[in-house]
C-alpha positions in Angstrom: 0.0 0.0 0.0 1.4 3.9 -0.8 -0.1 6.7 0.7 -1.4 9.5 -1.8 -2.0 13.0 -1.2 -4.7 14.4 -3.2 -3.5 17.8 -5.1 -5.2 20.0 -2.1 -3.0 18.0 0.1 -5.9 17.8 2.6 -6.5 14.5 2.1 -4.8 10.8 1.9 -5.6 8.0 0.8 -4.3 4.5 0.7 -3.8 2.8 -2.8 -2.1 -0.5 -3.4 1.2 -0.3 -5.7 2.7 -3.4 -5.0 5.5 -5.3 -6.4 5.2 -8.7 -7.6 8.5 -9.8 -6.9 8.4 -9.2 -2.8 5.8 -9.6 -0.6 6.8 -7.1 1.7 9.4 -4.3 2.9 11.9 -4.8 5.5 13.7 -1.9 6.3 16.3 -1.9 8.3 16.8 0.4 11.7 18.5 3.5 10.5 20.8 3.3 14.2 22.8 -0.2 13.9 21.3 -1.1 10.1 24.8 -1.6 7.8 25.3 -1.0 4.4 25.1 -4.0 3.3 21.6 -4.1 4.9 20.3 -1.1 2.1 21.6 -3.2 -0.6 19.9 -6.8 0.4 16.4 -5.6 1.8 13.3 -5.0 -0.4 12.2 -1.3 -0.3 10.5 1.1 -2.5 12.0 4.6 -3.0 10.7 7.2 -5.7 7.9 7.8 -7.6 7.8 9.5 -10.7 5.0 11.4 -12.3 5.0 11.3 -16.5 2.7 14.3 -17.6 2.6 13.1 -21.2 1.4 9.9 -20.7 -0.6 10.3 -17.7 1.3 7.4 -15.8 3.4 7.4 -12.9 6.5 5.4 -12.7 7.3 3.6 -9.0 10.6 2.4 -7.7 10.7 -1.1 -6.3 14.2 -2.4 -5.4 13.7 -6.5 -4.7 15.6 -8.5 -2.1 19.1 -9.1 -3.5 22.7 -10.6 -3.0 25.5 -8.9 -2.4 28.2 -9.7 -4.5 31.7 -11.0 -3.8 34.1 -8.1 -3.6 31.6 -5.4 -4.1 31.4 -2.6 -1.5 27.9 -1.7 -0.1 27.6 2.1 -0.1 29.7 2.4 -3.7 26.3 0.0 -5.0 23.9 2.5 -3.3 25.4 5.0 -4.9 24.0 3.1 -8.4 21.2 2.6 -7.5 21.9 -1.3 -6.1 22.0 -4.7 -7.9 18.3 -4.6 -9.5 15.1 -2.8 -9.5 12.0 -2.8 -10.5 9.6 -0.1 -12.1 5.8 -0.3 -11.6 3.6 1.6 -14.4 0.5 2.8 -12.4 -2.2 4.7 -14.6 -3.3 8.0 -13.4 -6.2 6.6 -11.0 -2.8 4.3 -9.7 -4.0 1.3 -10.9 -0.9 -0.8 -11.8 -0.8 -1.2 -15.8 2.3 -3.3 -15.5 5.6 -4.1 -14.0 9.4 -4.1 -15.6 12.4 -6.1 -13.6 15.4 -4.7 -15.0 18.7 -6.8 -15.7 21.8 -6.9 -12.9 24.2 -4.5 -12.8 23.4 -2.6 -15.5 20.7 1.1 -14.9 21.1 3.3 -12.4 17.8 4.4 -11.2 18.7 7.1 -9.3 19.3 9.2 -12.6 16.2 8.8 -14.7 14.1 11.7 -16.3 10.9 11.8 -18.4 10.6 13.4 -21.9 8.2 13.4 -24.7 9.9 11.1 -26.0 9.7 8.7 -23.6 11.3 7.8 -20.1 14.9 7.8 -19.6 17.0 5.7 -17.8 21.0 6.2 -17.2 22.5 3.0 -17.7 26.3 4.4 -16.1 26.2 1.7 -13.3 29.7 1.2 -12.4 29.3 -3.1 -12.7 27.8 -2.4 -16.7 30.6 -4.0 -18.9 30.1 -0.5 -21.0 30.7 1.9 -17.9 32.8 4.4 -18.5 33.5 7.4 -16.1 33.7 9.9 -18.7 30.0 9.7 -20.0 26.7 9.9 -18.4 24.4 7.8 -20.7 21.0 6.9 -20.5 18.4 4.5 -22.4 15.3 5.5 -23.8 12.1 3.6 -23.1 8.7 4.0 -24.8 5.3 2.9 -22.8 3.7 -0.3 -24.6 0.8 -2.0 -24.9 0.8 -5.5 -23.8 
C-alpha cells in the first residue's frame, strides 16, 4: 500500500502499488542497520510522475545478493543490484511491471521526456561503464 495525497493535500488515501516480486518491505533500523543491509532488503523509494502519458513510474528495489568483492555504499550510490519499475495509470491502478537486468541502470538518474522515459544506464558493474560519459536509455510505454 502507498499513501497518496490528493492535489489540495488535505487528504490521503491508501492505494495498493505493489511489487510482484516481494511480498513485503523490511527496512532496516536507520541506528545499527549496515550498508550491506540497504543493498539486500526490499524497499520502494521514488515515484515519478510522466505528464505526457498520464502514468506514474514507481521504484521497487527487490531482495538481492550482495556480491563477492563489491562494496555496499559504492552499489547504493547506483542505485543497487536490481530494481523494478511499476507503471501505475493515473487513478494508480498498476498497468504493468518491468524487472530490469543486474548491474546494468542506475535508477537514481532517470528523467521523463516526450519522447519517452529515460533511464541512465552508467552503473559502475555495466561492462560499457565508462566514467567519462553519463548515458541513459530510452524507453517508450507499450501495450501489452
Amino acid at each position: 500500500m502507498s499513501d497518496i495525497a490528493t492535489p489540495g493535500h488535505n487528504s490521503i488515501q491508501k492505494v495498493p502499488a505493489k511489487s510482484k516480486y516481494f511480498e513485503h518491505v523490511q527496512l532496516p533500523d536507520e541506528l545499527t542497520a549496515s550498508p550491506e543491509d540497504f543493498c539486500k532488503n526490499a524497499w520502494y523509494s521514488n515515484l515519478f510522475y510522466d505528464p505526457y502519458r498520464e502514468v506514474y513510474y514507481r521504484i521497487a528495489y527487490p531482495p538481492s545478493t550482495l556480491d563477492k568483492d563489491i562494496r555496499p555504499l559504492e552499489l547504493i550510490q547506483f542505485g543497487r543490484k536490481n530494481f523494478s519499475i511499476l507503471i501505475l495509470d493515473k487513478d494508480f491502478r498498476i498497468l504493468g511491471e518491468t524487472l530490469f537486468p543486474d548491474n546494468t541502470y542506475n535508477p537514481q538518474i532517470m528523467f521523463v521526456r516526450p519522447e519517452g522515459l529515460y533511464i541512465c544506464d552508467s552503473h559502475y558493474l555495466n561492462p560499457r561503464f565508462n566514467d567519462d560519459i553519463l548515458s541513459f536509455r530510452k524507453y517508450e510505454l507499450a501495450g501489452e
